[in-house]
VEXVEX-964594 format. One record per residue (C-alpha): residue in one letter; x, y, z. Coordinates in steps of 0.001 Angstrom, whole numbers, plus 500000, padded with zeros to 6 digits. Layout:
N
AXYZ/...
//
This chain:
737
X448831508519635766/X445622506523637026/X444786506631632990/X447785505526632009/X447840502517634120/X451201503471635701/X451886501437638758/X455082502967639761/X457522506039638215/X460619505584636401/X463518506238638249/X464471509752636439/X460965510615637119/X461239510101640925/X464381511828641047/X462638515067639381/X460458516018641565/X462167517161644098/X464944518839642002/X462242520478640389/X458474521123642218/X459756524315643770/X460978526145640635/X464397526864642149/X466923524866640679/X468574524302637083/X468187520861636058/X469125518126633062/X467688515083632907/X469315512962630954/X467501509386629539/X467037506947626861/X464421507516624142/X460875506950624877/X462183506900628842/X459615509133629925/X461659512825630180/X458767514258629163/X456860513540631977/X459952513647634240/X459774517304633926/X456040518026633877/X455066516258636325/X456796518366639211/X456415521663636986/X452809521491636708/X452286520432639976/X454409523375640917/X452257525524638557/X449038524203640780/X450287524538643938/X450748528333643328/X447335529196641356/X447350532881642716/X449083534157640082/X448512532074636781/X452690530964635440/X453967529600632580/X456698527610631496/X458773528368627914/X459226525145626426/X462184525280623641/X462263522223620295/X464794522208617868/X462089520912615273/X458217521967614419/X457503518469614545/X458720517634617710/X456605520682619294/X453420518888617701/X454084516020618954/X454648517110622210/X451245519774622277/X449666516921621522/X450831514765624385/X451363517417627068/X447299518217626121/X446454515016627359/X448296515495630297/X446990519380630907/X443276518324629681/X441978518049633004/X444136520833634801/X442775523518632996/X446438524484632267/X446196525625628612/X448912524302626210/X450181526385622866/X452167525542620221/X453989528620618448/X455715528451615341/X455395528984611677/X452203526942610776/X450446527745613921/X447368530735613343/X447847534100614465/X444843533972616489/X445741531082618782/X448803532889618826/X447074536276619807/X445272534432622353/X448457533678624020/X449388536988624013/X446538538307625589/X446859535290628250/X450631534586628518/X449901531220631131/X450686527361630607/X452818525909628881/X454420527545624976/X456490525556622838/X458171526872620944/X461565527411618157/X464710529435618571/X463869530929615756/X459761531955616612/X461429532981620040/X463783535363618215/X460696536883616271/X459001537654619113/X462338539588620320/X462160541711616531/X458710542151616575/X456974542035620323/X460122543487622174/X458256546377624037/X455709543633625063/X457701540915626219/X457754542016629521/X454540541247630311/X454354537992628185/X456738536370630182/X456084538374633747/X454638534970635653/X457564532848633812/X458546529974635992/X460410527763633770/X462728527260631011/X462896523717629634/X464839523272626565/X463973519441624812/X467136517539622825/X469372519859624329/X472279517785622473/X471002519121619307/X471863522276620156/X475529522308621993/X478001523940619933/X476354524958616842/X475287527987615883/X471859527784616951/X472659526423620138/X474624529959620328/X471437531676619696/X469550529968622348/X471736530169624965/X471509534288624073/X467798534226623490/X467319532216627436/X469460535286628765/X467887537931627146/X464599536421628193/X466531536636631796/X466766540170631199/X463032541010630288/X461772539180633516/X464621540893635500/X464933537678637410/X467200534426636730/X464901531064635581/X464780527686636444/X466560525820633635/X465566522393632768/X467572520696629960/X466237517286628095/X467969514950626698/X468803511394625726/X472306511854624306/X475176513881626994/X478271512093627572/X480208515274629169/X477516516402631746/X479969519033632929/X479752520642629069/X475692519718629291/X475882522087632144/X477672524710631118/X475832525151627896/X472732525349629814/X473915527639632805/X477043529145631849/X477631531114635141/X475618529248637018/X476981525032635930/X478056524130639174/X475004524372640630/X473025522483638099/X471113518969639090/X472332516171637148/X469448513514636910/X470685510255634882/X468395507617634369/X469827504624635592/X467699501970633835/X469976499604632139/X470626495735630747/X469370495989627275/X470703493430625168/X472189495114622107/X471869492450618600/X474011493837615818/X475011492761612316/X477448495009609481/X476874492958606163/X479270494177603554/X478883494176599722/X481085495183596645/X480516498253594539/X482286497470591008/X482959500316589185/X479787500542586610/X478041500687590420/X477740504410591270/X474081504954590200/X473020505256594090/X476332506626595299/X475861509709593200/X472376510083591971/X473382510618588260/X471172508084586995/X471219507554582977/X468162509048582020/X466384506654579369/X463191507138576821/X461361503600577977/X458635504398580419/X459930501610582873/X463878501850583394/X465011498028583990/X466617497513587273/X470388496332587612/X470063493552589771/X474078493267589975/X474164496559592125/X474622496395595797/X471843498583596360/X469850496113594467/X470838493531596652/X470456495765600412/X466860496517598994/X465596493268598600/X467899491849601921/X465787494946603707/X462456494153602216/X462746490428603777/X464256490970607021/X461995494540607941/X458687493621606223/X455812492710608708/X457250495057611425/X458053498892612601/X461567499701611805/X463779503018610649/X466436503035607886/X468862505875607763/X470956506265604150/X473447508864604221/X471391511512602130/X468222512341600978/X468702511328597376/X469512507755598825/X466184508235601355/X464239508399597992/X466067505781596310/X465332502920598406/X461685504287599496/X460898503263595593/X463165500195595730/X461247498955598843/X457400500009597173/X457807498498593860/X459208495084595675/X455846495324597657/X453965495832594537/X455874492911592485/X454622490799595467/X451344492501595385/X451483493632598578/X450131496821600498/X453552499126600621/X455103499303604146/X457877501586603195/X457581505512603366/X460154508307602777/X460730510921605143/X463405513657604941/X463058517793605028/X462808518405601308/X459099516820601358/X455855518420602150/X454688518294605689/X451874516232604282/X454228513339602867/X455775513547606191/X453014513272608333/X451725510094606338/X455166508256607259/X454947509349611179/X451345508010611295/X451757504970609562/X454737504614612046/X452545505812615076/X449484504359614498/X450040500767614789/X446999499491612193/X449862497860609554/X453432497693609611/X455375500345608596/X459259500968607960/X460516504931607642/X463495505119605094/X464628508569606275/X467422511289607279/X468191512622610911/X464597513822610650/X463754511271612517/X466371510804614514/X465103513286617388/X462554512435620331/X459252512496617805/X457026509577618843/X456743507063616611/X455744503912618497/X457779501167619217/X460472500175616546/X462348496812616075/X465074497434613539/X467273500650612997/X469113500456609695/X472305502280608718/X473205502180605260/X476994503303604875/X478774504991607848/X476532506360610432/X477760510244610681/X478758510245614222/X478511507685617390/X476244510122618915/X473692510199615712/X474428506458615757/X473225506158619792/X470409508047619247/X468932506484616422/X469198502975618362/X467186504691621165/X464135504151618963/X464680500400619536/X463642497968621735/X461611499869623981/X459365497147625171/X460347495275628130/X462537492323627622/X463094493326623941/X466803493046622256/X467648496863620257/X468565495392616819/X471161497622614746/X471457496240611054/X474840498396609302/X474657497460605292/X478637498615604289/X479419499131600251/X483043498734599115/X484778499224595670/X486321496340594004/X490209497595594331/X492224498167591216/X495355499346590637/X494282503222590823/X492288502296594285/X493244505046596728/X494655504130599848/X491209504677601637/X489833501924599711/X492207499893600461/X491699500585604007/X487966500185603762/X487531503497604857/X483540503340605350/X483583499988606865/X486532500108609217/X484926503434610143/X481387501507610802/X482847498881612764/X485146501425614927/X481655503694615719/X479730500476616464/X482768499290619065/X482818502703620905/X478531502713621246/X479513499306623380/X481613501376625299/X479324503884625863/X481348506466624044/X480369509432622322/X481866512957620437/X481409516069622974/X479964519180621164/X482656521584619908/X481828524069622552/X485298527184621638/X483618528560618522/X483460532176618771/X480510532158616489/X481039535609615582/X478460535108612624/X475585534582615089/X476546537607617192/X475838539912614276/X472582538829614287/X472197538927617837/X473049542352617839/X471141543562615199/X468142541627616944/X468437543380620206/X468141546880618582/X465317546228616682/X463977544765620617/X464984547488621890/X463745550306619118/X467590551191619225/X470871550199621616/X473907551924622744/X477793550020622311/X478046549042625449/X474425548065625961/X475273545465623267/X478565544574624999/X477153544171628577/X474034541906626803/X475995540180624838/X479423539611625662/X479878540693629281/X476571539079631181/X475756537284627718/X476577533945625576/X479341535882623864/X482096535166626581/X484795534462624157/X484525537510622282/X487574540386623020/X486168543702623583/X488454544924620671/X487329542426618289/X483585543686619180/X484344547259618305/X485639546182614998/X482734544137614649/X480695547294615125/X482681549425612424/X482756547224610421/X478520546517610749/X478254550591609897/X480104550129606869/X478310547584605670/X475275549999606359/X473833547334608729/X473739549485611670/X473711553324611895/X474814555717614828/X473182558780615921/X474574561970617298/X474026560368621062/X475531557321620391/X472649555352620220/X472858552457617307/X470134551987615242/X468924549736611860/X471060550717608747/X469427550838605479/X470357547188604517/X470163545868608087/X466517547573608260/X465661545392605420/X467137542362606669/X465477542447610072/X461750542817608140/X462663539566606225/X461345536172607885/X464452534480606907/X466610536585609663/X464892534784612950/X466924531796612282/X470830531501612757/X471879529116609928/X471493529607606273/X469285527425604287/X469564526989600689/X467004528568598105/X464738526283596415/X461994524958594004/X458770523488595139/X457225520853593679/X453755520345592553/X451603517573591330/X448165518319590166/X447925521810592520/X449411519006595918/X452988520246596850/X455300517200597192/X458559519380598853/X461718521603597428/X464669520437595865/X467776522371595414/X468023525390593353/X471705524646592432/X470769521600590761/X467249522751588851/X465313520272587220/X464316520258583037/X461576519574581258/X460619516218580804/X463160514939582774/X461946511633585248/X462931511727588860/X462107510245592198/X460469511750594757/X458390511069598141/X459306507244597083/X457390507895593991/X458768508691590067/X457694511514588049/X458217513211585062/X458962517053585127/X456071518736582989/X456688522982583616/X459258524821585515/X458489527910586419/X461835529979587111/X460914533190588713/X458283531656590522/X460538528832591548/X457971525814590647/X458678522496589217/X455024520894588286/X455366516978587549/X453050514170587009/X453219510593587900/X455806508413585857/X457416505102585575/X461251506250585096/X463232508265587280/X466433508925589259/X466616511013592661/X467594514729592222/X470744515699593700/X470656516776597737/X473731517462599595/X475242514646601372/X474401514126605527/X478532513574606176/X479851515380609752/X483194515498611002/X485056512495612197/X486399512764615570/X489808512163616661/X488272509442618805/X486777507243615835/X490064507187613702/X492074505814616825/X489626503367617296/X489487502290613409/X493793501913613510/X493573500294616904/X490722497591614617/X493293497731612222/X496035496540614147/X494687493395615260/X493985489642613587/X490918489010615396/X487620488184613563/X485014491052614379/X481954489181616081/X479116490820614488/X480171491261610310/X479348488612608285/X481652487035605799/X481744489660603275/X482615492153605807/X485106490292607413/X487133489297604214/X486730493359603406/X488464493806606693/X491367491388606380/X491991492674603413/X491899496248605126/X494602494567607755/X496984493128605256/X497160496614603633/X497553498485607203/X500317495353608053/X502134495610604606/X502550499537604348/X503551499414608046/X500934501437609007/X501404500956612571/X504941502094612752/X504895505039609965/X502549507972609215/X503909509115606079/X504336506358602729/X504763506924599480/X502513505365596813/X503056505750593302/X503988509387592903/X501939510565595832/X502930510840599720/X500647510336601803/X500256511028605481/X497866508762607286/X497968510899610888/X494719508826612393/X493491512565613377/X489836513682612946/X488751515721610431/X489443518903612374/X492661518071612913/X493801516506609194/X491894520186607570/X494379522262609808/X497023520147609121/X496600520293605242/X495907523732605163/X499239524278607165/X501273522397604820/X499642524024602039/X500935527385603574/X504603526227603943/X504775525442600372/X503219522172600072/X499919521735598024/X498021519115599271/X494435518013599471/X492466515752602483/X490750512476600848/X489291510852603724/X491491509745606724/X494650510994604575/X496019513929603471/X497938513616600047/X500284515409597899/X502991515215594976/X505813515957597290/X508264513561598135/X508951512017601690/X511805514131602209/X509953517360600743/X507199516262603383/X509150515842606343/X510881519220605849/X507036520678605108/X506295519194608635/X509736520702610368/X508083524337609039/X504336523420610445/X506003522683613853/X507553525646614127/X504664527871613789/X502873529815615844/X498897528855616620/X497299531670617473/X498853533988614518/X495835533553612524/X496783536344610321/X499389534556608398/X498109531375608999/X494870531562607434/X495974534024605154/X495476532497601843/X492063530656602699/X489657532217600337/X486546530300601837/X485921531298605571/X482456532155604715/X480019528675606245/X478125531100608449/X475099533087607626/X476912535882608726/X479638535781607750/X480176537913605254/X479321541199607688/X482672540003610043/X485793542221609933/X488781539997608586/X490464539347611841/X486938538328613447/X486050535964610802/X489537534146611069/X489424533884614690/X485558532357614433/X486148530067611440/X488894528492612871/X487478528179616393/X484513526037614810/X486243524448611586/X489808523550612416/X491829522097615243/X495267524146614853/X497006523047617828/X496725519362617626/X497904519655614010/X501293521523614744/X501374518728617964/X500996516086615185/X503654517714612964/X505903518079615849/X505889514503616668/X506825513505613036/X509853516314613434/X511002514669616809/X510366511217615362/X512386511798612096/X515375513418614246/X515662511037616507/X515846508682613203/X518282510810611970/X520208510537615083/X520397506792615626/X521491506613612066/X524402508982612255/X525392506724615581/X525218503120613259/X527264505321610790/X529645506492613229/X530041503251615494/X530504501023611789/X532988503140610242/
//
């Protein structure tokens, strides 16, 4: 502290230490970025861990992200240097002997991944014990990252099973600078146990917040960025369409952001790489050194590291164009601008990536929002009449000012990472009886909304698909496929990821792209903010080698789009519902939006859900995506075929074939899944789930992918609404005649 010329603590920081010197209470501390959490917690730990030096302890520290754990060995060394508390960093690129070393000294502090935790289940299981006997402390960093997905379900079994090894409960210390529902925080960290958890809230506030949403028009001949399908030409240099929108952003970016630290966030990775080469070759018209570096998962770790230290090290200015890669706690220094180009995927995302500015004292967090919008014809759906992205933009922006933000899912079943779970324990274990599984698991476990019949099934079903066996005593054991499974690195982690091709440049790997969209030969592309031209691909070894070119267009990566809460389409009718210019668009964006308004006002948006336009009904419900996918795939099982495009849901019927459509979805029943979701053919997202029995996989899917219940609440609105229509009708008919 005396090094760091601290003259006081921060207020989370002084609130710590007594919640959690003594190593008996669960804790989350809950801050801004770059408020010092870090320290909050480590401070009173290692103090705790030097105040009781007769028996040496250590503390599991859990990262959603290898990057984040090297950033934070590197700055919890500093503050161990002089303690002689060793610090170790465990995961895939760290060397088996440092990791040995730990082993044969389990003290200080590990950080490490769910998914290095879980291998040390498979493969150190009968050692474990002893590895984690003088365990004081489980602190899980980001612990928003992890709430209702399926690798938060994984940790929250892995913490208990570690539980079980020590044959004690932990101290539970949760990090995070994005909670809104600290009850949910709470119990996702300590599900039995939530009530008693310490809430520490860092109560620093009065940061002025600038913002500004420019909007622009995409004309039709305007999708080159939009969908990475670039015409691929035979000149060396491809000329640049300076009527684009993108064309314009890039150069509005490269005047506003050069000569500082800033982040830009596109909406996918082929649009990270597409404006990293925009921004560089504007710095090299001007013949200036580049400020502007990709980063996104796809590249190397080297091509990443040079865009964190050119952010960290302060020596030039330097401006990341990147995905939610750097959206988590890795320090990066001090940034002025955060840049979202198109709709930001959540408020939450939004929240945190403003975190990373303004974090010196007296300084304004800037938020710049670049909106694109089609030039409307008369095919223009009715989501681009609404403005769909921008409203959207505008309605997240206005809900981060009121401090507003989507809780986790937290009712998936997520059956898919139980199976692995399961199979992980008996490989632990060297074997595991049923109800071992059921009383670790389910019972005492993470797996609380699992029915004890649904388990058994699950179990049957896992022998037929020869993933588990069962001897003569009962005792479960590896099948011949799950056996094979278990041995392969790629089970430790609870979430597929998709196979792909490395590339290589002169013998350097640049990253992976895709396998589903493989490169050819000769083709140009753009990569790491550089072009290329393809020279080999190597199928069965799954290598694309390239060399350096003056033509390319981005490959093709999936899209970063997440579910739109119920929430966020409220908020972008209640924007459309009122005449008031929006302080912080400029003109663009505010013509973009009256003309948005006059389309809401004319259609009678705010009086009517359903409208019919051309030969297409439409229902515009104002649900979130949850909600409008249950819906639609109701309607579709009634007899209506229909499709979701956006905040809609559209189909050929007509208003009174839709009404009747929504009499049937009112009347059914929610939780008979086995006609509902009958004739869905695409359950499978999880990695798992293909080894689910039938009546498992429906309950899961739609516990994590669909909101039933407010759908048939929606369609039993429109039924009431319509009858009581119908009603004061017959009464005008009656009362006239």
């Amino acid at each position: 502290m005396w090094d760091e010329g601290w003259t006081s603590l921060r207020d989370a920081q002084e609130q710590a230490v007594p919640a959690l010197v003594d190593a008996n209470q669960d804790v989350i501390i809950a801050a801004a970025t770059a408020a010092g959490k870090t320290e909050a917690a480590f401070l009173p730990i290692l103090t705790h861990l030097l105040n009781h030096p007769d028996v040496p302890g250590s503390v599991l520290y859990i990262s959603p992200l290898k990057a984040l754990i090297n950033d934070q060995w590197d700055r919890l060394g500093r503050l161990c240097e002089q303690l002689e508390i060793p610090v170790v960093a465990w995961h895939g690129d760290i060397s088996a002997s440092k990791k040995h070393r730990f082993l044969k000294s389990p003290e200080g502090v590990l950080l490490i991944t769910p998914e290095s935790l879980e291998a040390l289940f498979v493969n150190r299981g009968s050692n474990l014990g002893a590895v984690f006997k003088n365990l004081r402390y489980i602190v899980v960093d980001e612990l928003h990252a992890f709430i209702g997905s399926e690798r938060g379900k994984q940790l929250q079994s892995l913490m208990h099973r570690v539980e079980l090894v020590v044959g004690r409960t932990l101290p539970r210390v949760g990090l995070s600078a994005t909670l809104g529902d600290m009850k949910m925080a709470s119990e996702f960290l300590c599900p039995r146990r939530a009530e008693s958890v310490k809430i520490i809230e860092s109560r620093n506030a009065g940061q002025k917040l600038q913002i500004q949403v420019r909007g622009y028009i995409l004309s039709p001949m305007c999708k080159l960025l939009e969908t990475g399908d670039e015409p691929q030409t035979d000149s060396d240099e491809e000329p640049e369409d300076q009527s684009t929108p993108d064309f314009a952003i890039a150069e509005h970016l490269y005047k506003v952001l050069r000569g500082s630290n800033n982040l830009v966030f596109p909406n996918s990775r082929g649009q990270v790489e597409v404006y990293a080469d925009r921004l560089r070759r504007c710095c090299e018209r001007d013949a200036v050194p580049n400020e502007f570096w990709p980063h996104h998962g796809s590249l190397s770790k080297d091509l990443r590291e040079q865009t964190e230290h050119a952010l960290k090290s302060g020596e030039y200015p330097a401006t990341g164009i990147c995905t939610s890669t750097l959206e988590l706690g890795i320090d990066i220094g001090s940034i002025k601008n955060v840049v979202q180009i198109g709709s930001p995927p959540s408020v939450a995302s939004l929240r945190q990536r403003l975190g990373r500015s303004g974090r010196r004292p007296g300084e304004p967090a800037i938020l710049r929002a670049y909106c694109k919008e089609p030039v409307l014809t008369t095919n223009s759906t009715l989501s681009d009449q609404l403005r769909q992205g921008l409203v959207q933009t505008i309605a997240m922006i206005r809900l981060l000012t009121q401090s507003w933000f989507e809780p986790p899912r937290t009712q998936g079943v997520h059956a898919s990472t139980l199976v692995q779970q399961c199979l992980s324990i008996i490989a632990q274990c060297g074997g595991a009886t049923a109800p071992e599984l059921w009383r670790r698991l389910v019972a005492d476990g993470a797996f609380t909304r699992t029915e004890k019949a649904d388990f058994v099934e699950l179990l049957k079903n896992l022998g037929a698909k020869e993933l588990i066996t069962q001897e003569s005593s009962g005792l479960l054991l590896p099948g011949t496929i799950g056996e094979r499974m278990i041995n392969h690195y790629e089970f430790y982690s609870a979430f597929t990821s998709d196979e792909e091709f490395r590339l290589v440049c002169a013998g350097k790997p640049l990253g992976c792209v895709p396998v589903s969209r493989p490169l050819t030969k000769d083709q140009r592309i753009i990569f790491g903010g550089r072009r290329w031209q393809v020279q080999d691909v190597d199928l069965e070894a799954k290598v694309i080698v390239v060399s350096p070119s003056r033509g390319g267009a981005p490959p093709h990566f999936e899209g970063l789009g997440a579910m739109i809460h119920d929430r966020v389409r409220q908020e972008m009718r209640a924007l459309l519902t009122e005449d008031t210019p929006c302080p912080f668009i400029d003109r663009t964006a505010q013509a973009l939006l009256d003309e948005a308004r006059q389309t809401f006002a004319d259609l009678g948006l705010a009086q009517q859900h359903i409208i019919k336009k051309g030969s297409r009904c439409q229902i515009v419900s104002w649900l979130g995506d949850h909600a409008n996918d249950a819906l639609c795939l109701l309607l579709n099982h009634v007899g209506v075929s229909c499709e979701t495009e956006g905040l809609l849901i559209s189909t050929q019927a007509d208003t009174g074939e839709m009404m009747q459509a929504l009499e049937q979805v009112a009347a059914l029943d929610a939780s008979d899944l086995k006609t509902l979701l009958a004739d869905v053919e695409n359950m499978n997202r999880e990695k798992w789930d293909w080894a689910l029995p039938e009546s498992l996989l429906m309950k899961s899917f739609a516990s994590t992918s669909l909101d039933i219940e407010t759908a048939i609440g929606f369609a039993k609105a429109q039924a009431q609404l319509s009858g009581t229509s119908e009603a004061k009708a017959g009464q005008h008919q009656a009362a006239t005649s």
